[in-house]
C-alpha positions as CSV (number, residue, x, y, z in Angstrom):
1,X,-61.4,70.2,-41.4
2,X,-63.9,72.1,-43.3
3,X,-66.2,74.3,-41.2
4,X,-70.2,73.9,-42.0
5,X,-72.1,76.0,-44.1
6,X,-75.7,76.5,-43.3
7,X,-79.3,77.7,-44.6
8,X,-81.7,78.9,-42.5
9,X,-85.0,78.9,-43.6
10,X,-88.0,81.3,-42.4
11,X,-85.6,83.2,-40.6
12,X,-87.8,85.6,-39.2
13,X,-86.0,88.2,-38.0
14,X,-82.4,86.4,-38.1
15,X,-82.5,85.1,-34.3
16,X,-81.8,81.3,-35.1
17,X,-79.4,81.9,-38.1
18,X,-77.5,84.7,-35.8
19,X,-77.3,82.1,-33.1
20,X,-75.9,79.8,-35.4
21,X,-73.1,82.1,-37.0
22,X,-72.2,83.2,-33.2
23,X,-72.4,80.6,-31.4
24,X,-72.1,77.1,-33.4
25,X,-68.5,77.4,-35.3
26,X,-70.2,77.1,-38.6
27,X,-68.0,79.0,-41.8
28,X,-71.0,80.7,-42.8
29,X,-75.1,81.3,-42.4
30,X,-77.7,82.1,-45.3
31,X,-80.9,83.3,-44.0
32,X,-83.6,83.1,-45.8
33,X,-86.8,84.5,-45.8
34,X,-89.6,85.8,-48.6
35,X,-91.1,88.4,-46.1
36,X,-90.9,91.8,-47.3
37,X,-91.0,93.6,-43.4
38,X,-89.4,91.1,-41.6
39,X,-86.3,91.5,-44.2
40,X,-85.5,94.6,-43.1
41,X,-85.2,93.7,-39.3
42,X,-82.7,90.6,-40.8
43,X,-80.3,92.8,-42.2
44,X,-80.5,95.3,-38.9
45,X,-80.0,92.6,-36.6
46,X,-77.1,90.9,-38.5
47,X,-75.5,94.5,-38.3
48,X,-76.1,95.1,-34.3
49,X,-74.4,91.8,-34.0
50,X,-71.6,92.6,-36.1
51,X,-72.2,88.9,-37.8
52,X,-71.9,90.0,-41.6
53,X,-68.7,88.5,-42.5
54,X,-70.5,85.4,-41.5
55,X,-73.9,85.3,-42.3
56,X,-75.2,86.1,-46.1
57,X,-79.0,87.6,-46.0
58,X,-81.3,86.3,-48.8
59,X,-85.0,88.1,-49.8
60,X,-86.4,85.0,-51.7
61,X,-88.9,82.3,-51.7
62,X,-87.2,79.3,-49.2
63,X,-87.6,77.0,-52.4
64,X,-86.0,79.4,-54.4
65,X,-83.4,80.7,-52.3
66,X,-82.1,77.0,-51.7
67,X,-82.1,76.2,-55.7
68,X,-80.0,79.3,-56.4
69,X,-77.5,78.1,-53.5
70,X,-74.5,76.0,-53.4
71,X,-74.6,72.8,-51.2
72,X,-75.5,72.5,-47.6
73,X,-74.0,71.3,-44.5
74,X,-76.5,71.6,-42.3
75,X,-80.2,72.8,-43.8
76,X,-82.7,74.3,-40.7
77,X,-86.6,75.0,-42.1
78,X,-88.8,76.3,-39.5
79,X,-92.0,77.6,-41.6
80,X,-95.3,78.2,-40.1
81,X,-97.2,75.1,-40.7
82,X,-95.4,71.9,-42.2
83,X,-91.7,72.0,-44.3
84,X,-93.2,69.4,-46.3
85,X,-93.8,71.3,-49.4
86,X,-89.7,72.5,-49.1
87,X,-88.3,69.3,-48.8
88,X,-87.4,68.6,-52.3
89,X,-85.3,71.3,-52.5
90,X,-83.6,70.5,-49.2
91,X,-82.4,67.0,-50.5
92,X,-81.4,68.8,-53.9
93,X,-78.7,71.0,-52.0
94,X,-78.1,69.1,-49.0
95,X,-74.6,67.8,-48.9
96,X,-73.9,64.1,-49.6
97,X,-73.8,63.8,-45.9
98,X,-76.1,66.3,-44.1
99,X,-78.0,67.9,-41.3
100,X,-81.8,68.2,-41.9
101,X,-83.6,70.5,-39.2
102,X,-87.2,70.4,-39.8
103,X,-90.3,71.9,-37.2
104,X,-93.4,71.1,-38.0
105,X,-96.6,73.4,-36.5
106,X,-99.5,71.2,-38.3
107,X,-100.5,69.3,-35.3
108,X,-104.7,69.2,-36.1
109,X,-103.3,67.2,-39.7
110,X,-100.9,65.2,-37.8
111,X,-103.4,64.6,-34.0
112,X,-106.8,63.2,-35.6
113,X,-108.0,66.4,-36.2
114,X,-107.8,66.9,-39.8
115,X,-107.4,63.2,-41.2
116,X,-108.2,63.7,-44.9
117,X,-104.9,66.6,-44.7
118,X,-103.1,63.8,-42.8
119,X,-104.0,61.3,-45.7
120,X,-103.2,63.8,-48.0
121,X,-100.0,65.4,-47.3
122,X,-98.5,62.8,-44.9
123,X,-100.0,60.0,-46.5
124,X,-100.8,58.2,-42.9
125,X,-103.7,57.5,-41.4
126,X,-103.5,59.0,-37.4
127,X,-106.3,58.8,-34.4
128,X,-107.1,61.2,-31.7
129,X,-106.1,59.8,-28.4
130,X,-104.1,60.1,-25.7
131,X,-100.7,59.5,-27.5
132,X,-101.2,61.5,-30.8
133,X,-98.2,63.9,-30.5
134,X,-96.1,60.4,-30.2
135,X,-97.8,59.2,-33.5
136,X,-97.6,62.8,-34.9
137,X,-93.5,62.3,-34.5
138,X,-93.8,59.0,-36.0
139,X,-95.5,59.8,-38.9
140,X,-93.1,63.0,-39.8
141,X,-90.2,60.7,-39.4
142,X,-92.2,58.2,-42.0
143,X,-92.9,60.6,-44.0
144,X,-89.5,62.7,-44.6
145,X,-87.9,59.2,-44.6
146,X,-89.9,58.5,-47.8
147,X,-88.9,62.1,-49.7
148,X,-85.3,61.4,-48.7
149,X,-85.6,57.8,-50.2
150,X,-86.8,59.6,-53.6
151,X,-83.1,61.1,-53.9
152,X,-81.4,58.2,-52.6
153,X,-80.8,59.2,-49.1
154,X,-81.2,57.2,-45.8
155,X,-82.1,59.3,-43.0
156,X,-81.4,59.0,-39.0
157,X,-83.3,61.0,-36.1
158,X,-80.6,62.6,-34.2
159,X,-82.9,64.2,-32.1
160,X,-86.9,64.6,-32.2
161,X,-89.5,66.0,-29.2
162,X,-92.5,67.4,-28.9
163,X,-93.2,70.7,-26.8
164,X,-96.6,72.6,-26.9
165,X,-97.2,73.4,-30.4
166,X,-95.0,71.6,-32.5
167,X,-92.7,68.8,-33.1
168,X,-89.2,69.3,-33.8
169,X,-86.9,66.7,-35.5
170,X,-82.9,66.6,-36.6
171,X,-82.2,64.1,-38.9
172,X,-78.2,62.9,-40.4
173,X,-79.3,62.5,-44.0
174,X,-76.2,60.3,-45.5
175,X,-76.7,59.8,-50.1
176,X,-76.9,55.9,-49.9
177,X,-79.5,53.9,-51.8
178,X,-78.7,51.1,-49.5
179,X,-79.4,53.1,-46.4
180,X,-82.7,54.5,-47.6
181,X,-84.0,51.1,-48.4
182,X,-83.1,50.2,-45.1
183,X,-85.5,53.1,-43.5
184,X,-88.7,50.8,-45.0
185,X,-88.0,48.5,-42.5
186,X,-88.5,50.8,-39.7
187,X,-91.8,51.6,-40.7
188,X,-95.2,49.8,-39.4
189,X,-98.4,51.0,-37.6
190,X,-99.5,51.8,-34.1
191,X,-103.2,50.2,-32.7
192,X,-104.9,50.7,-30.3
193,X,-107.7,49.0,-28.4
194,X,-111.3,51.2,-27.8
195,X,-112.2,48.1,-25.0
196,X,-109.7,47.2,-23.0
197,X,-107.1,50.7,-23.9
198,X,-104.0,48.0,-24.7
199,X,-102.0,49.1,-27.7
200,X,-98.9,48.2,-29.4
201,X,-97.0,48.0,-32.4
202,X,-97.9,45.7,-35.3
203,X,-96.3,45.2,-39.1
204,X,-99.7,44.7,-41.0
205,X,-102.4,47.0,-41.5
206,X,-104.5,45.0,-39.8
207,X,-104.8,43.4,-35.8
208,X,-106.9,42.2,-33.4
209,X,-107.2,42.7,-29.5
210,X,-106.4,39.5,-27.2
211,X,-109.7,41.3,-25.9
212,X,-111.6,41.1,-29.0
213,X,-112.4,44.5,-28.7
214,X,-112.3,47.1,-31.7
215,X,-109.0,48.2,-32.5
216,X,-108.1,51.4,-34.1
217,X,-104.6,51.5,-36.8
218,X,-102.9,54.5,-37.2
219,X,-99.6,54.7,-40.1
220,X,-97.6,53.7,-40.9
221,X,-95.0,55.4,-38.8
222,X,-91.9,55.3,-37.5
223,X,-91.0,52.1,-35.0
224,X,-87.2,52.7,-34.5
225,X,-85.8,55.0,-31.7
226,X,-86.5,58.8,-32.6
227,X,-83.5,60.1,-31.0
228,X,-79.9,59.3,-30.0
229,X,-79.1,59.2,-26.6
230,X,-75.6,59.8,-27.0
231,X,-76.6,63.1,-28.3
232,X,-79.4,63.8,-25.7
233,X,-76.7,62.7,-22.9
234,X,-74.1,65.3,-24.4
235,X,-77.0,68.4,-24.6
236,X,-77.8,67.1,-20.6
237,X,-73.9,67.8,-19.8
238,X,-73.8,71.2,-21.6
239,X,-77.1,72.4,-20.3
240,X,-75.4,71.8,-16.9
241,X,-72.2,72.8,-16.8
242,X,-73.4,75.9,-18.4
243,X,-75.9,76.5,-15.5
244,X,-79.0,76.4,-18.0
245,X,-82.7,77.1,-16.6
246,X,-84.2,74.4,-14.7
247,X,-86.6,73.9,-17.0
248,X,-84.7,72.8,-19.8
249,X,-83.1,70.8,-17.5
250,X,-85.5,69.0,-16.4
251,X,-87.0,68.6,-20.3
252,X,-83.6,67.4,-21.8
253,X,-83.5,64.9,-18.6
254,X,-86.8,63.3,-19.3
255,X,-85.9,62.7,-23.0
256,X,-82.5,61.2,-21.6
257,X,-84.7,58.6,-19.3
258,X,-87.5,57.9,-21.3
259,X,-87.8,54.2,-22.9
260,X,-87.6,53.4,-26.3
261,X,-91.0,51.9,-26.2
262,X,-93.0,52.9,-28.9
263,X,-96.6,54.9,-27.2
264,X,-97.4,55.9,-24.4
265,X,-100.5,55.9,-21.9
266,X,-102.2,58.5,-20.4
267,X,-102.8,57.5,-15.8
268,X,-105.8,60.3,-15.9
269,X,-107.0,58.6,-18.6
270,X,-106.6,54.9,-17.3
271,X,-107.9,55.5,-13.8
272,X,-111.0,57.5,-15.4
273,X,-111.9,54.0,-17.5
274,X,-111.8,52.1,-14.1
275,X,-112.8,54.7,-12.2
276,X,-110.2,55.0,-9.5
277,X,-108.0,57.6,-7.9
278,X,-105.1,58.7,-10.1
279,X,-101.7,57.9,-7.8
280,X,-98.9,59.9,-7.9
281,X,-97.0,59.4,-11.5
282,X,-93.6,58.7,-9.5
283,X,-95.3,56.5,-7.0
284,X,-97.2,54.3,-10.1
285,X,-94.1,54.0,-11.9
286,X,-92.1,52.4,-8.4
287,X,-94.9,49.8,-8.3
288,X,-95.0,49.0,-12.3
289,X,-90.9,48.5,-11.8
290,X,-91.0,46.4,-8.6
291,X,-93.4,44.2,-10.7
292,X,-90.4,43.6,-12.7
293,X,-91.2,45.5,-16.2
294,X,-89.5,49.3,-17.2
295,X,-91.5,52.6,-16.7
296,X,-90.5,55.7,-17.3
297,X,-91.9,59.3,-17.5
298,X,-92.3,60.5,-20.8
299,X,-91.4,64.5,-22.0
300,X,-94.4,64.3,-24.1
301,X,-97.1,65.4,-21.1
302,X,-96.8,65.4,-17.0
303,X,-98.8,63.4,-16.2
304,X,-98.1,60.0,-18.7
305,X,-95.5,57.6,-19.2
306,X,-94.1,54.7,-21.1
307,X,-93.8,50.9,-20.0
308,X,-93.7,48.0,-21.3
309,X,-95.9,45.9,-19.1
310,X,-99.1,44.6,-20.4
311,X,-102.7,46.6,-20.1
312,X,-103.5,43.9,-17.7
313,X,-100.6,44.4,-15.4
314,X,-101.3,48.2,-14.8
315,X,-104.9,47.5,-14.3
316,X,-104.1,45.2,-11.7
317,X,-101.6,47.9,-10.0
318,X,-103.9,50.4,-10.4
């Protein structure tokens, strides 16, 4: 079998594309990066680690650097801001059956902040509330989903979270015209309720509350699972067996748990609309289970969590 060949791109000082020649089994790692000082420190560190045989070093524009390249097996873009504007290029030279690693830093376009950039670059509509960094992931995957489909690719999240300043997705990217027709149909629009807090899924751009209360749309995002957890299951094994801090741990274990359930709800947030005390997380979760529904904790904040009993059920528990 044919070992990978991968591009990092934005590779800083080398760290990542190192990592990868070291430590993954790939054949071979470009790095890439425009950055006139931080070249310098690529071609140093690739030296200390005696990783030159493996890893090619590349001063040139991401863009450029991956037009000028052969084809990819795996394709890793970590740029300061959003990958968007690389993306093109990525689906030129990615293998017929690829890797796509993307990061994406732009959380104020992505949160409510900035929603003529969200309109404009993801071409989604989002709100600020409790669960943006869930509708932030679901718009990404939306959105690359739809550049894909322009070069006949369907793409499936391998992995995707979220974690303090940015959200992180791996996508399989496999040429098939049937497959990215098939991504449209995971696509719809999250609302939510400004009365009553319920929210949901919903395939039209449109919806009303059972409460008759005004209802705010975000999309159209992603509905479908954003990560496999076959694959999250496997990372949980390696992390333990190979004794890693409990932290990450504990992070890779609440993706591993965490229903399917598209959004999420903030307990500070509900018990400050009905002014009660906020409970324990664990201890809420128990009761919302032994009511007979699913709850689980969600790696997207501490203190929230994902369940798909009705807005009137947790008001009653709470």
């Amino acid at each position: 079998i044919q070992k990978p060949v991968l591009f990092d791109g934005f590779t800083g000082i080398g760290v990542r594309g190192i990592r990868y020649a070291k430590e993954s089994g790939i054949a071979k790692a470009v790095l890439c990066d425009a950055n006139d000082d931080t070249i310098l420190y690529t071609r140093k560190n690739v030296a200390l680690n005696k990783a030159s045989r493996k890893c090619k070093v590349i001063h040139s524009d991401v863009n450029q650097g991956l037009s000028n390249s052969p084809v990819f097996d795996v394709i890793e873009l970590d740029p300061f801001g959003s990958p968007l504007p690389f993306l093109d290029s990525a689906f030129r030279r990615g293998k017929k059956k690829f890797i796509l690693s993307l990061t994406f830093t732009d959380l104020a376009n992505l949160c409510g902040g900035h929603r003529d950039a969200c309109k404009r670059y993801y071409n989604a509509q989002s709100i600020h509330c409790a669960f943006s960094h869930e509708l932030a992931m679901r718009i990404i995957l939306t959105r690359v989903a739809r550049s894909a489909a322009m070069y006949d690719f369907g793409v499936t999240p391998l992995v995707s979270w979220y974690e303090g300043h940015y959200v992180k997705t791996m996508l399989l990217c496999e040429k098939s015209a049937k497959k990215a027709d098939a991504n449209f149909e995971k696509n719809g629009y999250a609302w939510l309720c400004t009365n009553c807090s319920a929210r949901g899924i919903t395939a039209a751009e449109f919806f009303q509350c059972q409460c008759g209360g005004k209802v705010k749309l975000a999309g159209p995002i992603w509905v479908a699972p954003f990560s496999d957890k076959k694959i999250i299951s496997s990372a949980l094994k390696e992390a333990t067996s190979k004794k890693s801090s409990e932290k990450v741990e504990k992070f890779i274990s609440l993706m591993f748990n965490e229903l399917e359930t598209p959004l999420f709800y903030s307990l500070p947030e509900l018990c400050s609309r009905l002014k009660v005390h906020v409970p324990k997380l664990a201890t809420f979760i128990e009761k919302i289970k032994q009511s007979g529904f699913e709850a689980t904790a969600t790696h997207f904040s501490p203190d929230c969590f994902k369940t798909n009993a009705p807005i009137n059920i947790l008001i009653e528990l709470l």
